[in-house]
Structures are given as structure tokens and as C-alpha cells.
C-alpha positions as a Python dict, from the first residue, in 0.01 Angstrom:
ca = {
    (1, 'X'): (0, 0, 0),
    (2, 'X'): (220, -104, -293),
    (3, 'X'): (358, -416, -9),
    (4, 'X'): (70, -560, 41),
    (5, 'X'): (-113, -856, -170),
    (6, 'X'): (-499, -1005, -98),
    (7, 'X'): (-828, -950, -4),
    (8, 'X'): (-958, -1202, 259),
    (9, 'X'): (-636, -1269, 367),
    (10, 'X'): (-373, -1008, 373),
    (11, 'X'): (16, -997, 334),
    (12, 'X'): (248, -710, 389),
    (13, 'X'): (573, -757, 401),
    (14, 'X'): (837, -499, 545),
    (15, 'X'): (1203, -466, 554),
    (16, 'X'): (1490, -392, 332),
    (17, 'X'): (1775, -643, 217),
    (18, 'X'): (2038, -510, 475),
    (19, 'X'): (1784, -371, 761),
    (20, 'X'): (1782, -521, 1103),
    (21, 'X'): (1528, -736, 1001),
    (22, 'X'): (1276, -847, 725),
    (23, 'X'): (932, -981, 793),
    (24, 'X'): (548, -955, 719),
    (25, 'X'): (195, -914, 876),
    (26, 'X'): (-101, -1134, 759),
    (27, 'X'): (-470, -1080, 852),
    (28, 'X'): (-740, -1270, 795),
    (29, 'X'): (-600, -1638, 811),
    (30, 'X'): (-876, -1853, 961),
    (31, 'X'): (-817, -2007, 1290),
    (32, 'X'): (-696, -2359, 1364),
    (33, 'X'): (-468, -2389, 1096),
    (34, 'X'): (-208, -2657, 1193),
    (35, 'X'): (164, -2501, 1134),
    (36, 'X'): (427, -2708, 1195),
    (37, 'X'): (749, -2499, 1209),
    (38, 'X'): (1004, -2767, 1135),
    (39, 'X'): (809, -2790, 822),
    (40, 'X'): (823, -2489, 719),
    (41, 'X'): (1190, -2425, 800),
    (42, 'X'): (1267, -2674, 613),
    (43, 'X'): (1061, -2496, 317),
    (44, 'X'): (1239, -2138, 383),
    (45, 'X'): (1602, -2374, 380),
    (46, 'X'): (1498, -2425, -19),
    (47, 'X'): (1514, -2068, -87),
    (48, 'X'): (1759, -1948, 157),
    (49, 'X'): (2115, -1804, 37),
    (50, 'X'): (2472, -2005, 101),
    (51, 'X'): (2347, -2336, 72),
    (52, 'X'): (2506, -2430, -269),
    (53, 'X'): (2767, -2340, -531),
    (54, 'X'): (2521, -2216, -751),
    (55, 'X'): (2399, -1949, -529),
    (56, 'X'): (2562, -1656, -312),
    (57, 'X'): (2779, -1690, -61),
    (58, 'X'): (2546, -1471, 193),
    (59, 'X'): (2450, -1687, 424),
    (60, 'X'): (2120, -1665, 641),
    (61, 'X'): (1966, -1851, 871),
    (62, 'X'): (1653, -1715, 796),
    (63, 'X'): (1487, -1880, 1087),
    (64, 'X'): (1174, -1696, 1136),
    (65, 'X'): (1012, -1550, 1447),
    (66, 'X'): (655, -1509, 1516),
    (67, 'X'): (558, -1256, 1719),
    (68, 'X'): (207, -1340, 1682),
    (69, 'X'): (-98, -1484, 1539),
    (70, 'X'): (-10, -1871, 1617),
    (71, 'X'): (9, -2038, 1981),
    (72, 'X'): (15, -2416, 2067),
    (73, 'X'): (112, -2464, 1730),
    (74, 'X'): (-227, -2333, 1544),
    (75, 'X'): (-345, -1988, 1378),
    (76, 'X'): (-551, -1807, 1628),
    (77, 'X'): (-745, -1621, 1338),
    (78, 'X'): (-568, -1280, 1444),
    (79, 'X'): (-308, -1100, 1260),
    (80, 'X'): (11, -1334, 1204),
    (81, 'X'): (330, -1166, 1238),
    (82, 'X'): (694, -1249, 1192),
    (83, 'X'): (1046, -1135, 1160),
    (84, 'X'): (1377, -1261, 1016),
    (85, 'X'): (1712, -1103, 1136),
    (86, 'X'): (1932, -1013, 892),
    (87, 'X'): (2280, -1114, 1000),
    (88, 'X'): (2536, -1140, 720),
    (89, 'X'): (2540, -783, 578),
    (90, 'X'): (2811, -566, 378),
    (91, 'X'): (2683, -279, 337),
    (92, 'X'): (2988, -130, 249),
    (93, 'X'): (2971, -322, -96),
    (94, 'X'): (2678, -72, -196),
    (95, 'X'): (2789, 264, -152),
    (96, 'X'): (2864, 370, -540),
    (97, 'X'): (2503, 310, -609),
    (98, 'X'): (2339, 624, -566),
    (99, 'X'): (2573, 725, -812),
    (100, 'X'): (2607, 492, -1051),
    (101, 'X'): (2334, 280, -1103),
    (102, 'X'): (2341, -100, -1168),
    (103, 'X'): (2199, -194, -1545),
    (104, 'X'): (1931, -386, -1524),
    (105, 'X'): (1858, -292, -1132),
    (106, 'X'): (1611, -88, -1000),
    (107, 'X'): (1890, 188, -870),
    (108, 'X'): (1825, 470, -1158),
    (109, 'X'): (1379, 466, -1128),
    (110, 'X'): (1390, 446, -755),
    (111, 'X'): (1654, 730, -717),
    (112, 'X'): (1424, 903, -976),
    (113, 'X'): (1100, 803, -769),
    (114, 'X'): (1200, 833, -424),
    (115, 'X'): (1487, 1128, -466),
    (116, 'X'): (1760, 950, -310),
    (117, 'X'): (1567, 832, 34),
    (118, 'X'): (1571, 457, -78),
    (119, 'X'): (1810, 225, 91),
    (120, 'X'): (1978, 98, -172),
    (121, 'X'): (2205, -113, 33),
    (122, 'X'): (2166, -467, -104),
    (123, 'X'): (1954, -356, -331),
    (124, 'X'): (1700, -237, -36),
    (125, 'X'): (1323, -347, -78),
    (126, 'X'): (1371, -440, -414),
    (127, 'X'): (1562, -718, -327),
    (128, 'X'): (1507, -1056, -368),
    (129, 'X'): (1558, -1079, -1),
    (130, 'X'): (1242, -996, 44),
    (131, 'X'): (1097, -1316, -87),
    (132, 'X'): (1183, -1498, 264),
    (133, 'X'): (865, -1336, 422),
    (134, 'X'): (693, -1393, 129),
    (135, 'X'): (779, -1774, 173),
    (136, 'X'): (679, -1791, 560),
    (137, 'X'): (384, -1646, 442),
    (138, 'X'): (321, -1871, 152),
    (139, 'X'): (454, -2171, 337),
    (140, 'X'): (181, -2149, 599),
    (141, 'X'): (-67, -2104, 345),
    (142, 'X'): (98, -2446, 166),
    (143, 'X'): (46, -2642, 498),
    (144, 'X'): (-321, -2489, 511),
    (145, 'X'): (-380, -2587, 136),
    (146, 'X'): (-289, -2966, 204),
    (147, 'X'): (-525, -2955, 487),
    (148, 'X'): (-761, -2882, 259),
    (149, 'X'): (-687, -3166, -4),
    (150, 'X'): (-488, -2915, -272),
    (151, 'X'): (-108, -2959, -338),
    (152, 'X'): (109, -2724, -492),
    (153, 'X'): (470, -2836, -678),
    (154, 'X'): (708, -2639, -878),
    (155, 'X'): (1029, -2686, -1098),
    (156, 'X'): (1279, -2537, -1307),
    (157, 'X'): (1084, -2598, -1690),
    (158, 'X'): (1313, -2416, -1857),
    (159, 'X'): (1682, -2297, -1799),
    (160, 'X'): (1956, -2082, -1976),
    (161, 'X'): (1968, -1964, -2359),
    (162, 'X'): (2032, -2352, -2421),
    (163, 'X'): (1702, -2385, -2304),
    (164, 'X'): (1778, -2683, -2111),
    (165, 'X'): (1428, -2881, -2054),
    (166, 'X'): (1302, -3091, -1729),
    (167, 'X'): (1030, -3315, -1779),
    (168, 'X'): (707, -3136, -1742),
    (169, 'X'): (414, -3170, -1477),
    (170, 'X'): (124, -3378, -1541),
    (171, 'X'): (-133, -3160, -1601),
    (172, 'X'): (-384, -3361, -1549),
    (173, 'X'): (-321, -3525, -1216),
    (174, 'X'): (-93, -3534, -950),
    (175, 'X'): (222, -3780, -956),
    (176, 'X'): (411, -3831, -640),
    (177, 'X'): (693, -3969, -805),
    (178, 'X'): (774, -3624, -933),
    (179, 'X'): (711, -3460, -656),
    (180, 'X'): (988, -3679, -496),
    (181, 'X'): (1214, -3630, -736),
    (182, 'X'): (1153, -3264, -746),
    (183, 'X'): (1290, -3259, -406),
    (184, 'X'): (1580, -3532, -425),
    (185, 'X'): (1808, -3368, -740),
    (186, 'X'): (2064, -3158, -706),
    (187, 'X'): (1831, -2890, -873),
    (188, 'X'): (1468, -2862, -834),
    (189, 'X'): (1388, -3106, -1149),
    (190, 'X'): (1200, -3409, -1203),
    (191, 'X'): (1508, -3525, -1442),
    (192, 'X'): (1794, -3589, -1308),
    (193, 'X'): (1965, -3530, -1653),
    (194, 'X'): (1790, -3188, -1631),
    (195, 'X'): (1949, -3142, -1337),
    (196, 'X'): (2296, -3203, -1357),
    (197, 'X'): (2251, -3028, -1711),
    (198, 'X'): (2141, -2707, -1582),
    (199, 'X'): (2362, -2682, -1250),
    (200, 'X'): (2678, -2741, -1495),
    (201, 'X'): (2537, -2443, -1720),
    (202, 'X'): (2504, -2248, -1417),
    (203, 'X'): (2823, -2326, -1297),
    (204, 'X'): (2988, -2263, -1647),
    (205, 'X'): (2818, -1884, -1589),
    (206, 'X'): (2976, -1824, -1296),
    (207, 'X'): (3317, -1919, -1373),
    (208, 'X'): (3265, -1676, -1699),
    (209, 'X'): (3134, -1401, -1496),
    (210, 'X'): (2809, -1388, -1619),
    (211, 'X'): (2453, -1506, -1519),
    (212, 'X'): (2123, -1721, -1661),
    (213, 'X'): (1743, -1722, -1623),
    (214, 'X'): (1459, -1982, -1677),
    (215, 'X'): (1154, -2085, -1663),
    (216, 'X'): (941, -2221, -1330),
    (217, 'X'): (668, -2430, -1350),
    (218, 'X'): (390, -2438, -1069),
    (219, 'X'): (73, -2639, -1047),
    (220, 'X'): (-187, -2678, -786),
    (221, 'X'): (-362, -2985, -756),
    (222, 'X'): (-673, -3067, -588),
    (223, 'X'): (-856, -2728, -620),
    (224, 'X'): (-1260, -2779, -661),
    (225, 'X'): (-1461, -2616, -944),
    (226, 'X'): (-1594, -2300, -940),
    (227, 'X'): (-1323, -2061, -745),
    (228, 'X'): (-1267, -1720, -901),
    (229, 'X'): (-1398, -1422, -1023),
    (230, 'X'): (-1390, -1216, -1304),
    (231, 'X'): (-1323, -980, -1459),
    (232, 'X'): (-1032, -839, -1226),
    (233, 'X'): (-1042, -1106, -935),
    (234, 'X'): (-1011, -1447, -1153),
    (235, 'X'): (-711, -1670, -1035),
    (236, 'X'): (-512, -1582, -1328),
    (237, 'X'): (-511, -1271, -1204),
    (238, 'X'): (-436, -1291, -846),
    (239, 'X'): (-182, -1576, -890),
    (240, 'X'): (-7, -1280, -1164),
    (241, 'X'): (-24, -1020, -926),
    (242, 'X'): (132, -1158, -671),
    (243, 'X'): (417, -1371, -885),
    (244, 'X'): (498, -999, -1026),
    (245, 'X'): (603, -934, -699),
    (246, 'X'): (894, -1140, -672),
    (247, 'X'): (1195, -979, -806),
    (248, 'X'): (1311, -1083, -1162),
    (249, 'X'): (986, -1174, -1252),
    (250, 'X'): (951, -1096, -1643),
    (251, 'X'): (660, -1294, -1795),
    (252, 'X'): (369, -1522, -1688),
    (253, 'X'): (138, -1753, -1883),
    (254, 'X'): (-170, -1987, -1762),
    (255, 'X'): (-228, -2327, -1956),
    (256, 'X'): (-62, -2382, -2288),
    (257, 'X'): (33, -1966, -2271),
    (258, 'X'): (118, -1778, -2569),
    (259, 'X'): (111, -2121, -2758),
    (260, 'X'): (-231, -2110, -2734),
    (261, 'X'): (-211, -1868, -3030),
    (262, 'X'): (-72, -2094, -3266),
    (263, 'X'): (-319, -2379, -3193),
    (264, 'X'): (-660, -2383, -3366),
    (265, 'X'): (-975, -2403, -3143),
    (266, 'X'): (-1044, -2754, -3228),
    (267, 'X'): (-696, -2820, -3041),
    (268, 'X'): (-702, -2578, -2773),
    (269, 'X'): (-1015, -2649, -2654),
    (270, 'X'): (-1042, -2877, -2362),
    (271, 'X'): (-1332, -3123, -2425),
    (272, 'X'): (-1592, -3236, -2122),
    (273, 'X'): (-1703, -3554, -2039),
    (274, 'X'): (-1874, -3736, -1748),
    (275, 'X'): (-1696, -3942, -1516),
    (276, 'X'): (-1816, -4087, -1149),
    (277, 'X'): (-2086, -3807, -1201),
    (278, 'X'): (-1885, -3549, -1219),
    (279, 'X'): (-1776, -3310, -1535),
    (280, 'X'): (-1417, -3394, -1635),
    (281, 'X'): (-1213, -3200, -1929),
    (282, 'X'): (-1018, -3427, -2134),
    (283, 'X'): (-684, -3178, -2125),
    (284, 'X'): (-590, -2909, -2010),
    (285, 'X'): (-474, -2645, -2277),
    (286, 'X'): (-656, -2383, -2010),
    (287, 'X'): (-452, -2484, -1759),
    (288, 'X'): (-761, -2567, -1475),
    (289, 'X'): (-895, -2175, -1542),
    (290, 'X'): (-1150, -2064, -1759),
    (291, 'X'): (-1316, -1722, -1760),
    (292, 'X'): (-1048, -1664, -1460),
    (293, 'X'): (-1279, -1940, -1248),
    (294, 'X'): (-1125, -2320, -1155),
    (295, 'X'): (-1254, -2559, -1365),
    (296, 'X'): (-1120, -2854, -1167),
    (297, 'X'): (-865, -2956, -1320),
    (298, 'X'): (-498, -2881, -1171),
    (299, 'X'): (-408, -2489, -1234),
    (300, 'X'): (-100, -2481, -1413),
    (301, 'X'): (131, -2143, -1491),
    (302, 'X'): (468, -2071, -1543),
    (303, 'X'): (662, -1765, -1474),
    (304, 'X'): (991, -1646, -1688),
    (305, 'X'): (1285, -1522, -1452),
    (306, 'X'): (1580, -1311, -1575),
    (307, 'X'): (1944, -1329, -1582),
    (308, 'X'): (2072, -1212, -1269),
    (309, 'X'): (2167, -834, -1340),
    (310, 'X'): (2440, -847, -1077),
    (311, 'X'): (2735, -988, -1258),
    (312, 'X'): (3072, -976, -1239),
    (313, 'X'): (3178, -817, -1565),
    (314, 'X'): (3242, -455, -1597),
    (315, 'X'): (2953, -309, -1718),
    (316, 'X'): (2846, 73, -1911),
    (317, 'X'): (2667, 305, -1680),
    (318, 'X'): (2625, 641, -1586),
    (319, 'X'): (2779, 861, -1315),
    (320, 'X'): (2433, 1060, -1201),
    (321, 'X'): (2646, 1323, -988),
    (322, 'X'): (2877, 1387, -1297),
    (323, 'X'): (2603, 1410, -1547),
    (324, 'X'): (2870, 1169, -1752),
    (325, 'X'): (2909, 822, -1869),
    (326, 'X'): (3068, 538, -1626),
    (327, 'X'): (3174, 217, -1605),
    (328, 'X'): (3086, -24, -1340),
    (329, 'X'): (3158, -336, -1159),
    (330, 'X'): (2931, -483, -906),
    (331, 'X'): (3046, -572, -542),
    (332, 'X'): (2900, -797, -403),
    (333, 'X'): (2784, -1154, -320),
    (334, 'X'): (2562, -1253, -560),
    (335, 'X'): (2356, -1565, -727),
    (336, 'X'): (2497, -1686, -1072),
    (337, 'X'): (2125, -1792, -1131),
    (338, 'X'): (1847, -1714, -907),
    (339, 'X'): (1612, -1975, -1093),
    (340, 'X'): (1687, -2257, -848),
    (341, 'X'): (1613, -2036, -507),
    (342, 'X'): (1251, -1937, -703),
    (343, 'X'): (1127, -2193, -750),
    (344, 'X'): (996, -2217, -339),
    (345, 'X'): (915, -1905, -386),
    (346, 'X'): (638, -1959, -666),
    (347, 'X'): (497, -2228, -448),
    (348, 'X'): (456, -2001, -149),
    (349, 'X'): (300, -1719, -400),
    (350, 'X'): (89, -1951, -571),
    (351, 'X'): (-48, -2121, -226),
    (352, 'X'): (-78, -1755, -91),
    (353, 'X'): (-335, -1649, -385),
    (354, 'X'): (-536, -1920, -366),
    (355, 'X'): (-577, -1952, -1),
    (356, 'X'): (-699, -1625, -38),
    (357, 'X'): (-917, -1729, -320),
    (358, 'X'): (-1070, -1999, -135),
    (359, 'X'): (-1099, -1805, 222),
    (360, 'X'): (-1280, -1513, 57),
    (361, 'X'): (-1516, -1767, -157),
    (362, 'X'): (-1586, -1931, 124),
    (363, 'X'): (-1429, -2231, 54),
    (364, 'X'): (-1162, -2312, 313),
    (365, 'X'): (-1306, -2537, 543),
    (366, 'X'): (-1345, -2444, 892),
    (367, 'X'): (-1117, -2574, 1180),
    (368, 'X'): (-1300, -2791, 1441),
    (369, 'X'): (-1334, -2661, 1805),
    (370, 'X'): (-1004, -2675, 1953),
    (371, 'X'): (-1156, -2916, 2304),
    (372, 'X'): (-1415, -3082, 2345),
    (373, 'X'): (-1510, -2839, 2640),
    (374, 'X'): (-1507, -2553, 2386),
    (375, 'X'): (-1723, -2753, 2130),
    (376, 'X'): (-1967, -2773, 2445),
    (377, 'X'): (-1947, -2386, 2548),
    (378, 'X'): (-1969, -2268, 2127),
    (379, 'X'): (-2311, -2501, 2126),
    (380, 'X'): (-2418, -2367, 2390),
    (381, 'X'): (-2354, -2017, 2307),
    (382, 'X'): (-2541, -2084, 1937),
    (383, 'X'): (-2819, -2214, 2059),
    (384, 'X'): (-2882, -2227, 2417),
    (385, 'X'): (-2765, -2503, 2747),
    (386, 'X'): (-2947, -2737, 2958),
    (387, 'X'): (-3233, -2492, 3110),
    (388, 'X'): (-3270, -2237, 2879),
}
């Protein structure tokens, strides 16, 4: 199914942007994984609409609710599902589309590819919408991660034909002050220059009717050697796969990227030496991956995100029931930049590719026995009680 992302652990997600409800189905998450919901509500808040001037003004609560899959606050190791209701709708704002379809939308190839059954209403399951399952999905799999030792951060890099800059992430190790700063600006940013910077250029888009993109930066830290397989299942390629999937997506590169190609190899490569014991690269041009497997260091990518195409200008178009040209101007409630409300969302993707990763490599550690009285009965069971 074109919804549906992994191979030890499985995501599909379901729903269109106006529907009753959105939601997803996951199989194969091991059991005992510790979810704490306030947590993770607090993770969906980051990417949920109407919470700031520089979004839309549809506002969700996108509170989610699990219908199975976790009880007594832990994974049970069967299929997890949830749903979000989808309260704030206008519908009404949508009805043109069929007709004329919004440039730089998915309208025109979807009314070409599914002859007019799509739900275009909000932009149906093309919307970004559906990114809040993908984000209780992906936020569970964050909370399982740190479990495990492995953190993953983003931030806006990049935003706006300015391109106004943010302080990068170390690549080579973990800083907690970023991380807290990350979360404490206005916009996701280690800078606070950067962000104040980039929420005015957003800002100064809206008031002129128009939209930017940017640039996200993710990295995961604390991921061991050797996860990853090529040629087709390397983490490049699952974490690409799956970041593809979120609406707006344009462009992803690992490491130093497409600069890469204008560095010799005497700079690009990433030199290995011994410390404590253990094989260490000097930098990381590769960005933790080589030959699609971890190398230990912290996986870093970045993912370029488009203008938002629903603006308020009058735009050219075509009338499809007229056979003639058109013009038109979206209705609507929509984000002057989506960068900010992404950048959650590349964290949950990223954390949902390699949980998978590490699941099917047999990496993720095991949960202990939930009681003592059921570590008794499972040794018992494995090898035989008192008087056997």
C-alpha cells in the first residue's frame, strides 16, 4: 500500500484532511515500551495548527486516541492504533477544486489518477494534515529511541530566499544546550537571532500574500555501529523514504550533501582513529552513514521544504470542465510557512525509520518482564519449575 512505511515495524496511516477522523495502525512495535502520553501531546502541540501567527488559523486539538496496542501505559507488542478527530473543517472553502486546480497542489495528477473520486476537500490525503499520525507514530518511536540511549533533534537550518541561517548541529556529539534552546525560541532555532529573523520574514510573507520554505535539520545521536543495509535498505534510504512522505518535501541530503561534490577526497573523507578502544571518525562529512550502514557517529540529514502553494494571490490556472484558461484564488486557512510545524515532524519520521532499523536488526533492546511473578512463570516456561 502506497500509506504504509517499514518492515519490522509498520505504519499506515488513514484519513483525509477534512474526514471524521485521521489516524494510523502500527505493527510490530516490541512490547514494554514506556509511552507517556503527556509527553507526547506535548510533541503533537509542536506541529499542531492555530498555535501561532505564523501558522493557520485551523485549530486542532489533535489529541490522539488509542484504540489499541498500549495498556497501563506500555506497548503490548500488538498492533497500535489511534485516531484524531477532525473538528474545525470548511469544507465549503474547497469546492472549485475539481475544477480548477491549485498550482503547485496535487489537484490536477490526482483528478488525472483517481478520475475525480479523491476528496479533495482540504486538500484530502495529500494534506499535510496527515503528518499528525505520522507524529503519534514517530513520537512513540522518539520515547522508545531514548530508552534505548539515541536522541533525535531538529531545526529550521535554513529559511526563505534570504536564506536566513541558525546555528548548525554538532555533528559530532550531542549538546544539550541546543537542544534547549531549540525548544525555548519563538521558532525552532538554536539562535535566537535566527529566530526572530525568520518569524519576521515569515510574517513579512503573510502580510504580502505570499509564502516561504527552508531547510530542516535532523540528527540522531547515540545510534551504535553497524545498523543498515544495503543496497536498497541502508538508513539513507529508509530515513528518505519516509521524509518523502511528508507533504512539501522537495530534496534530501545525508552528511555534507551535494557539497560533498565540490570537496576533494582528502577533505571529505572522515579519518578513523582509536579512542577508549573503540574506532572513532574524526568528522563527519558522511554524516554517521557509510555504505547506507551507521558508522557511529550521529546521523545527520536535512530535508528542503517548499513555499506553501496555498497563497493568497490570484493565481493562473485552468478551468478542467471548460477546457479553458482560469484564474484562481485560494480559500482557505492556510500556513504562511509550513517550515516551523515540520520540523516535529522530521523528528517523528526520522525516529520512526530507525526504530525500525534497529527492531528488524535486532538491535532494540528487549523490555524486562513486566512483574516479578511473570519473570517467574516466563523462566519457568523456558526452561522448566521446581519438579520438572
Amino acid at each position: 500500500m502506497s500509506s504504509t512505511f517499514g518492515t519490522a515495524v509498520r505504519l499506515s496511516i488513514f484519513g483525509e484532511s477534512h474526514s471524521a477522523a485521521i489516524g494510523c495502525a502500527v505493527d510490530g512495535l516490541p512490547a514494554g515500551i514506556a509511552v507517556d502520553v503527556a509527553r507526547l501531546q506535548a510533541f503533537l502541540d509542536r506541529r499542531a495548527p492555530g498555535r501561532d501567527a505564523t501558522a493557520t488559523a485551523r485549530r486542532e486539538a489533535d489529541a490522539p486516541r488509542f484504540l489499541s496496542g498500549i495498556v497501563n501505559g506500555r506497548t503490548t507488542g500488538t498492533p497500535l492504533a489511534a485516531v484524531i478527530e477532525n473538528a474545525n473543517t470548511r469544507s465549503s472553502d474547497y469546492d472549485e477544486l475539481r475544477r480548477i486546480p491549485r498550482p503547485g497542489h496535487a489537484d490536477f495528477p490526482a483528478q488525472v489518477r483517481y478520475r475525480g473520486y479523491q476528496d479533495v476537500a482540504g486538500g484530502g490525503h495529500f494534506s499535510g494534515r496527515l503528518t499528525a499520525p505520522l507524529c503519534v507514530a514517530g513520537g512513540i518511536a522518539l520515547q522508545a529511541l531514548e530508552a534505548a540511549g539515541v536522541t533525535v533533534v531538529a531545526h529550521i537550518a535554513e529559511l526563505g530566499p534570504e536564506r536566513i541561517a541558525d546555528e548548525p548541529l554538532d555533528p559530532l556529539s550531542i549538546d544539550a544546550a541546543q537542544q534547549r534552546s531549540i525548544l525555548a525560541h519563538s521558532l525552532p532555532c538554536v539562535s535566537a537571532q535566527a529566530a526572530d529573523a525568520m518569524r519576521a520574514r515569515i510574517m513579512a510573507a503573510k502580510n504580502d500574500l505570499d509564502s516561504v520554505g527552508g531547510i530542516i535539520e535532523c540528527a540522531a545521536y547515540g545510534l551504535p555501529a553497524g545498523i543498515g543495509d544495503p543496497m536498497f535498505d541502508g538508513i539513507e534510504n529508509r530515513i528518505a523514504q519516509i521524509a518523502f512522505g511528508i507533504p512539501a518535501v522537495k530534496g534530501v541530503e545525508f552528511g555534507a550533501g551535494f557539497g560533498a561534490a565540490r570537496l576533494t577526497g582528502s577533505r571529505n573523507n572522515d579519518a578513523f582513529r582509536m579512542e577508549d578502544g573503540r574506532v572513532r571518525p574524526q568528522a563527519n562529512h558522511a554524516g554517521g552513514i557509510l555504505g547506507g550502514i551507521t558508522d557511529g557517529m550521529p546521523v545527520i540529514w536535512r530535508m528542503a521544504v517548499k513555499p506553501t502553494p496555498s497563497i493568497g494571490r490570484a493565481q493562473q490556472s485552468v478551468d478542467l470542465a471548460a477546457g479553458a484558461n482560469a484564474e484562481l484564488k485560494v480559500r482557505g486557512r492556510h500556513d504562511p510557512c509550513i517550515v516551523p510545524r515540520a520540523v516535529p515532524v522530521a523528528e517523528a519520521a526520522c525516529a520512526f525509520a530507525l526504530l525500525d532499523a534497529l527492531v528488524e536488526a535486532g538491535a532494540y533492546p528487549a523490555a524486562p518482564p513486566a512483574d516479578a511473578a511473570a519473570a517467574t512463570a516466563l523462566k519457568s516456561a523456558r526452561f522448566g519449575g521446581a519438579g520438572h
